[in-house]
C-alpha positions as CSV (number, residue, x, y, z in Angstrom):
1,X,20.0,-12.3,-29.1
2,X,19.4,-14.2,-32.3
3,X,17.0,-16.9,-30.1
4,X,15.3,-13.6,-29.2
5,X,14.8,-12.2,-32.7
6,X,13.5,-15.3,-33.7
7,X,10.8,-15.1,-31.0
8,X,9.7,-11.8,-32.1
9,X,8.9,-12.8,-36.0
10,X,7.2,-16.0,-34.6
11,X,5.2,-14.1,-32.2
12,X,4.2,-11.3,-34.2
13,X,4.7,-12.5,-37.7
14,X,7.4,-10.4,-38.8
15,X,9.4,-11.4,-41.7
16,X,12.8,-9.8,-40.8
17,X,14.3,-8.2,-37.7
18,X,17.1,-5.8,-36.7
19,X,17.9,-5.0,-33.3
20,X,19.7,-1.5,-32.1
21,X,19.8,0.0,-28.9
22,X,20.6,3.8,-29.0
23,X,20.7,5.9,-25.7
24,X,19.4,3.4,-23.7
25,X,16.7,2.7,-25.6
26,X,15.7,-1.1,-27.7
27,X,14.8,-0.3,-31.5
28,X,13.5,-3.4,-33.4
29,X,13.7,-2.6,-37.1
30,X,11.0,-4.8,-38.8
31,X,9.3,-5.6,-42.1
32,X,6.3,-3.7,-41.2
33,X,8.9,-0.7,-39.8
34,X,10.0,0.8,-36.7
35,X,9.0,-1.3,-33.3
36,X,10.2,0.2,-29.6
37,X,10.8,-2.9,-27.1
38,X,10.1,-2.3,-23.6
39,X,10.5,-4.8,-20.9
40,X,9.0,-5.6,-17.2
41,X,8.9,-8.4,-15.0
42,X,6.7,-11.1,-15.4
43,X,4.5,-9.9,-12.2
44,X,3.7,-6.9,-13.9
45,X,1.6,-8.7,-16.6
46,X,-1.7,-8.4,-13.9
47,X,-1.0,-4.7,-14.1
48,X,-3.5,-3.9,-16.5
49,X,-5.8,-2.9,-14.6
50,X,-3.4,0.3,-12.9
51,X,-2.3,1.0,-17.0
52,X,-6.1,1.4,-17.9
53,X,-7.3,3.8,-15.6
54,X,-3.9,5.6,-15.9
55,X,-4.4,6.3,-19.2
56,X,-8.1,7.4,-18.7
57,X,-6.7,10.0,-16.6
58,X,-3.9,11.1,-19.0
59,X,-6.7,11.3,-21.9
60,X,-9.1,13.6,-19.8
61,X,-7.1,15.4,-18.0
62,X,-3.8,16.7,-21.0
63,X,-3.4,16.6,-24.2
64,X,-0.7,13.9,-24.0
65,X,-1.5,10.9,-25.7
66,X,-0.6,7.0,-24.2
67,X,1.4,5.0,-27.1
68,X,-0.7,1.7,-28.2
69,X,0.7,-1.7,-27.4
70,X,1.2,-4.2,-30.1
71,X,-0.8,-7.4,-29.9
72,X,0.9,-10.9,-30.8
73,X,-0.7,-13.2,-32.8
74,X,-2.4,-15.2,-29.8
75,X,-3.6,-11.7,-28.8
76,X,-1.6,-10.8,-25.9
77,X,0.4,-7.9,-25.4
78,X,3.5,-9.3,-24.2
79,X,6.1,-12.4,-25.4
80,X,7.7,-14.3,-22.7
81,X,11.1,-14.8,-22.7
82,X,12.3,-16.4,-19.5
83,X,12.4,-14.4,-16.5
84,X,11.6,-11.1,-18.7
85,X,8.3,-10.2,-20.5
86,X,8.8,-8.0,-23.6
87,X,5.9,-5.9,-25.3
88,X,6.6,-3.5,-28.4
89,X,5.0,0.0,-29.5
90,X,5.1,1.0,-32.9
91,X,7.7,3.4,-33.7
92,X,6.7,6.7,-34.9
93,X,8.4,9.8,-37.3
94,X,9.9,11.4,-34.1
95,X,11.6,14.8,-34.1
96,X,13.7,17.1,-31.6
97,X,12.0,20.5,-30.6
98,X,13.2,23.5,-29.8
99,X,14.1,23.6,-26.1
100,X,14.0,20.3,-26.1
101,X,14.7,19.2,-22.5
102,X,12.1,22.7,-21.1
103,X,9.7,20.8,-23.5
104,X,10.3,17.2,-21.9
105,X,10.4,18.8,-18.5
106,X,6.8,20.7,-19.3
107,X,5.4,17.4,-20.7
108,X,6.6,15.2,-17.8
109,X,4.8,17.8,-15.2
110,X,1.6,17.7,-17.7
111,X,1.8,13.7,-17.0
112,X,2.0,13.6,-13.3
113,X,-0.7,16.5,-13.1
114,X,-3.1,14.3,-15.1
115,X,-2.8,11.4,-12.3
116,X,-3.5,13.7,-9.1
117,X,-7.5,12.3,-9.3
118,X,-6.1,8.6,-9.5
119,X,-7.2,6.8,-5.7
120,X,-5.2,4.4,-4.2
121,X,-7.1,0.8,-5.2
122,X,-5.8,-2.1,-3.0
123,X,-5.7,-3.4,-6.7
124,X,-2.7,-1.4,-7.2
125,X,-0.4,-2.2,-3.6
126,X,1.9,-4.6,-5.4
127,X,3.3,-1.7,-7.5
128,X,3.1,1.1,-4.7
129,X,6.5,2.4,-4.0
130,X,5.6,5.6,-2.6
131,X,7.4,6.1,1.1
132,X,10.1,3.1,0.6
133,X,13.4,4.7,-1.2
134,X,15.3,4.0,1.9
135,X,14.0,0.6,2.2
136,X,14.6,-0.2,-1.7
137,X,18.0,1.5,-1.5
138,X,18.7,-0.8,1.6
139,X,17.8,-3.6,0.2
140,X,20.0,-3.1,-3.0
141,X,23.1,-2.4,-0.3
142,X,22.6,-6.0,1.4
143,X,22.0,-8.0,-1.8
144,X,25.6,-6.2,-2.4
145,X,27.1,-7.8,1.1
146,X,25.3,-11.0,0.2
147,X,27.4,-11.2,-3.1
148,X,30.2,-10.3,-2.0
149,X,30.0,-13.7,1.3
150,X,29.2,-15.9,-1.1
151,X,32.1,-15.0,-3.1
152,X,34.2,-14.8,-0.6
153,X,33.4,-18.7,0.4
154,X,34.8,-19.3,-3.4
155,X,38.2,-18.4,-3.1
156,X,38.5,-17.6,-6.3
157,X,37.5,-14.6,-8.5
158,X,37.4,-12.9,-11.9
159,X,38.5,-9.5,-12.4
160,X,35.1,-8.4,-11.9
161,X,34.6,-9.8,-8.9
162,X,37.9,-8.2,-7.7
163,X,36.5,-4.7,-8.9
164,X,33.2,-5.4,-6.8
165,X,35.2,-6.1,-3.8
166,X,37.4,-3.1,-4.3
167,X,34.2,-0.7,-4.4
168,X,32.5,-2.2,-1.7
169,X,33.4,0.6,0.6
170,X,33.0,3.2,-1.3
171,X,29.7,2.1,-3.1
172,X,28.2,0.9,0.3
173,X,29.2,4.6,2.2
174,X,27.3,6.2,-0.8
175,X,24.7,4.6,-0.6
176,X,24.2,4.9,3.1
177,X,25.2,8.2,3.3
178,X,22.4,8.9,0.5
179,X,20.3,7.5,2.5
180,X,20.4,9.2,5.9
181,X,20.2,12.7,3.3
182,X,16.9,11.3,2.3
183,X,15.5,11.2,5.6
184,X,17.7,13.5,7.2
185,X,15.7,15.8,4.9
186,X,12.3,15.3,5.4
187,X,11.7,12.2,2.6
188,X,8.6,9.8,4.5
189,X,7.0,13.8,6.0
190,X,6.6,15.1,2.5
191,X,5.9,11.6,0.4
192,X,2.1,12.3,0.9
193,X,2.2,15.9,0.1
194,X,4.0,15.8,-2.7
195,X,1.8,12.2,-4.1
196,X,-1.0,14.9,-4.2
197,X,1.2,16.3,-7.3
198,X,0.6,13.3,-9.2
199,X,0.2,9.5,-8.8
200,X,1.9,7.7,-11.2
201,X,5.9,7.5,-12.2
202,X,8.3,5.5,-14.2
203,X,10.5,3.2,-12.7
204,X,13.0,4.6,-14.7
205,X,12.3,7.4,-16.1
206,X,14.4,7.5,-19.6
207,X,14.7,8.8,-23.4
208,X,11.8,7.1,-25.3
209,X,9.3,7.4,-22.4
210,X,7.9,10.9,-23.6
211,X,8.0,11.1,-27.5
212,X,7.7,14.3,-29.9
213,X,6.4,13.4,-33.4
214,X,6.7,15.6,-36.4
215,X,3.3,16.5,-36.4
216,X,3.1,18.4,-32.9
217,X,1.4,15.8,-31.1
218,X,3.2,14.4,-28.0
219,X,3.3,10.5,-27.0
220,X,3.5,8.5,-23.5
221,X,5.3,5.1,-24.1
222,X,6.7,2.4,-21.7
223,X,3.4,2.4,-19.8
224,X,4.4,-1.2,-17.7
225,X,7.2,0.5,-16.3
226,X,4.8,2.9,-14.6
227,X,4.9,2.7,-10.5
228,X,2.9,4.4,-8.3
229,X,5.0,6.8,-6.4
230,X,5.9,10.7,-6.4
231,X,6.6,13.0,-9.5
232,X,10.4,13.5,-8.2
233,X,11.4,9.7,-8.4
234,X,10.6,11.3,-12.7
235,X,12.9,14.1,-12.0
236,X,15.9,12.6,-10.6
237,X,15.9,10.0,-13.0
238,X,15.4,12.4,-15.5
239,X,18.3,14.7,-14.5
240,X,20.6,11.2,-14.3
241,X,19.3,10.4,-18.1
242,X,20.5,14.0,-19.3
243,X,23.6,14.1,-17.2
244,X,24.5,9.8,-18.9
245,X,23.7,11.5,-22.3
246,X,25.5,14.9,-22.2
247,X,28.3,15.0,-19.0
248,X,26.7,17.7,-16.7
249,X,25.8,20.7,-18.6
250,X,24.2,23.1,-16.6
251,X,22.1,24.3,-18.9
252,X,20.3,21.3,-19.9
253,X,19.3,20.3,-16.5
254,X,18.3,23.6,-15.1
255,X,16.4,23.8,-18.9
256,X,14.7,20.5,-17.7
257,X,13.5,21.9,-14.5
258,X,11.9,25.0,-15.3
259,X,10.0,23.2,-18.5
260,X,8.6,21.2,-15.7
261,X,7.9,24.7,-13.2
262,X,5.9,26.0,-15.3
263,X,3.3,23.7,-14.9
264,X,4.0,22.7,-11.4
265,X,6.4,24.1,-8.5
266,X,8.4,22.0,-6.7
267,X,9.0,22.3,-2.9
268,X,12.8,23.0,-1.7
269,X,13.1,19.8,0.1
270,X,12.6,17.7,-3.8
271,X,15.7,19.6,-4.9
272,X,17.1,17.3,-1.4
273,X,15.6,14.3,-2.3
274,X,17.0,14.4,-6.1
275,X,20.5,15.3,-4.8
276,X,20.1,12.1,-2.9
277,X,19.3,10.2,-5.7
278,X,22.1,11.4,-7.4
279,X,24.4,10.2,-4.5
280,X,23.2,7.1,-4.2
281,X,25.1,4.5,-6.9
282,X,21.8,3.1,-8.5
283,X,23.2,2.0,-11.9
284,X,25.5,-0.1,-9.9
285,X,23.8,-1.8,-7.0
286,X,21.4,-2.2,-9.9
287,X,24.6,-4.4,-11.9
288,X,25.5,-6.2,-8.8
289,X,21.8,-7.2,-8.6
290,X,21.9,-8.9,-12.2
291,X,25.6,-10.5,-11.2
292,X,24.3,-12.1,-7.9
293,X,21.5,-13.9,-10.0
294,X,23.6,-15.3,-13.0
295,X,25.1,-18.6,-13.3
296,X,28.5,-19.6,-12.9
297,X,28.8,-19.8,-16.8
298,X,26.9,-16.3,-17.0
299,X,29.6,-15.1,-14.6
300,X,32.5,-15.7,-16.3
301,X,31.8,-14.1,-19.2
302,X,31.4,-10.6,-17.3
303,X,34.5,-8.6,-17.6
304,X,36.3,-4.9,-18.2
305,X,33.0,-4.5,-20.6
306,X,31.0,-4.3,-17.5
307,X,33.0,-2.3,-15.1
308,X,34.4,0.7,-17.8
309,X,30.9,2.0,-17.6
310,X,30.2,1.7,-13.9
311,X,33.7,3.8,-13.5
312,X,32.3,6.0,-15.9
313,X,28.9,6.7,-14.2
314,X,30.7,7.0,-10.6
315,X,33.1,9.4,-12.2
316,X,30.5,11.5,-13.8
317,X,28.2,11.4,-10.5
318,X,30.8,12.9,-8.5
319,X,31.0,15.6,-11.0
320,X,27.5,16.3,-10.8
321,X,26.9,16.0,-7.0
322,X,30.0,19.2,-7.1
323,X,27.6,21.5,-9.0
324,X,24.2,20.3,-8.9
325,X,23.8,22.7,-5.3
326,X,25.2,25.5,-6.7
327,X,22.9,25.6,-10.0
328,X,19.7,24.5,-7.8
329,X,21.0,27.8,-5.1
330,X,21.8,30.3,-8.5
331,X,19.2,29.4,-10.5
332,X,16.0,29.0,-7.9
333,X,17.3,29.9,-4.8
334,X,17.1,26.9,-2.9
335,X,19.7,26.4,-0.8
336,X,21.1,22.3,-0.6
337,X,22.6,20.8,2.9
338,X,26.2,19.8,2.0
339,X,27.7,16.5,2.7
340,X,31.0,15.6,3.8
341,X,32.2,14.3,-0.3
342,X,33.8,10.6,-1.0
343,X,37.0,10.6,-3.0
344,X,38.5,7.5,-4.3
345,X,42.5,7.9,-4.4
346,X,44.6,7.5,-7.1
347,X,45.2,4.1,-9.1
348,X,48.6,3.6,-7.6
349,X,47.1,3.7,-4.6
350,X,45.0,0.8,-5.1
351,X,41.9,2.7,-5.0
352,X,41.7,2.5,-1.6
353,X,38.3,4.3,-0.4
354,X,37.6,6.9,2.6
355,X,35.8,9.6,2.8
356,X,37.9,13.2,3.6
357,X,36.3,15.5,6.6
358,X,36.0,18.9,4.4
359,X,35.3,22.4,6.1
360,X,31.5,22.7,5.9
361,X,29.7,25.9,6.3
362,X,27.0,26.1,8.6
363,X,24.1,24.3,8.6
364,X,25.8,21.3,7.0
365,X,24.6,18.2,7.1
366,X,27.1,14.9,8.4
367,X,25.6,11.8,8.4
368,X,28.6,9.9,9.0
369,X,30.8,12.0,10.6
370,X,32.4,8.7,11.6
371,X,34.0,7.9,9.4
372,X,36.2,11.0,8.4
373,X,39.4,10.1,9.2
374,X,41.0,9.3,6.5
């Protein structure tokens, strides 16, 4: 990190540098103040063209405003730092409004509303994501497998490695049973329906993309992360952020969603498609991604720091996925397909993975009815 602090007061002349990452998000503390850091791949440089007419559309269309990016002294917009490109904001004198999370849900809705005029460019293709979930969240399960043989060809493995092959079941099971929910449930039918809702989302949606200052005035930040694909891919990410920074708390969620309903409804089958999203282990696969591409050196240094907060997240997601239908039935009267629910058993039983056949009501949905035997 000190190589990389470095970088940042050659490229943009700063004097002195302090990094801190709070909830997820990277605060560099300068000379000349407050700097957010955001990063992207290095493909996403030739972008610029999507960002500019994005933020044309934001001006015109709401009163949400698109955060500046910082030029370096050879007056580009990002710093290159081996695989990653990094880019900084200027930070700002941020407060916390009342109703916070109706307020982020009401200014996330404003965004996607002021993208609906946006036209598909062939410009654009390389960072269309709209129709592919199952296809990304495929892809993520076989670089999983791919680990996992090459590993195995090793013969010998760290104590993370043993934890990956441990979950392997159970991750790979959740993410296949997420999904068949996503297309058992209507996902590629309603993709260009719900498009018409807005163009543009963040690949991640997170705290510090959609900033309140003091003054009233509301902020857009993190604009290279943006992807076109549908508003809920904003919501379910959305919900995971809230649910990472608070446990699940009902109110906070359902608080989200109707600050974002009163601007724009969302159809029953989203409520699906963001349950699936919470089923499917993203924060992991997204982990074993970063593992599989590390050196041997890299490797070994990986350890109970990395897989505490994986367990955590699991943990917390089953939680969720428990009472996320009931608050979405109570609250807007959408009623959610169950599942047939994954349970890992006890430690001393060498968290051995199945899924348990539970009584379903009618109408339930089993995608992989299968496998529950236990």
């Amino acid at each position: 990190m000190e190589e990389l602090l470095g970088k940042f007061c050659e490229e943009y002349s700063f004097v002195d540098v302090e990094w801190k990452e709070e909830n997820g998000r990277k605060l560099l503390y300068t000379d000349r103040g407050l700097h957010y850091i955001h990063t992207c791949p290095p493909s996403y440089r030739a972008k610029g063209f999507l960002v500019e007419k994005a933020i044309e559309a934001i001006h015109k269309n709401c009163d949400l405003k698109v955060l500046p990016i910082c030029k370096a002294n050879d007056d580009n917009y990002h710093m290159k730092d081996g695989e990653v490109l990094y880019y900084l904001q200027e930070g700002m004198r941020e407060t916390t409004w009342e109703r916070h999370y109706f307020n982020l849900g009401r200014s996330l809705a404003e965004f996607h509303q002021s993208t609906r005029t946006l036209s598909w460019d062939k410009l654009y293709l390389p960072y269309r994501s709209l129709g592919t979930w199952p296809e990304m969240w495929e892809k993520k399960c076989k670089t999983y497998e791919s680990l996992l043989d090459s590993l195995e060809r090793s013969k010998a493995f760290n104590p993370f490695e043993v934890y990956l092959f441990t979950m392997f079941t159970y991750i790979q099971v959740s993410a296949s049973t997420a999904i068949d929910y996503l297309n058992g449930n209507g996902y590629k039918r309603l993709t260009n329906a719900i498009s018409k809702q807005g163009k543009i989302a963040f690949q991640n949606f997170q705290d510090g993309h959609i900033l309140f200052h003091e003054s009233g005035k509301r902020y857009i930040a993190g604009q290279y992360s943006w992807v076109l694909d549908m508003r809920t891919r904003d919501i379910g990410q959305g919900i995971k952020w809230i649910v990472r920074k608070n446990g699940w708390q009902e109110d906070k969620v359902i608080e989200f969603l109707v600050g974002y309903q009163c601007i724009a409804q969302l159809y029953p089958e989203e409520y699906c498609f963001i349950f699936a999203m919470l089923l499917y282990p993203s924060r992991f696969l997204k982990t074993v991604e970063i593992y599989s591409l590390m050196g041997d050196e890299e490797r070994a240094l990986a350890g109970e720091d990395w897989q505490t907060p994986l367990d955590e997240e699991l943990a917390t997601m089953e939680q969720v996925l428990g009472q996320y239908p009931e608050a979405i039935r109570q609250y807007f009267g959408v009623e959610i397909p169950e599942i047939h629910w994954l349970w890992r058993l006890p430690e001393d039983d060498n968290k051995t993975i199945c899924i348990c056949d539970t009584e379903s009501s009618g109408g339930s949905y089993e995608p992989f009815s299968d496998y529950s035997d236990c």
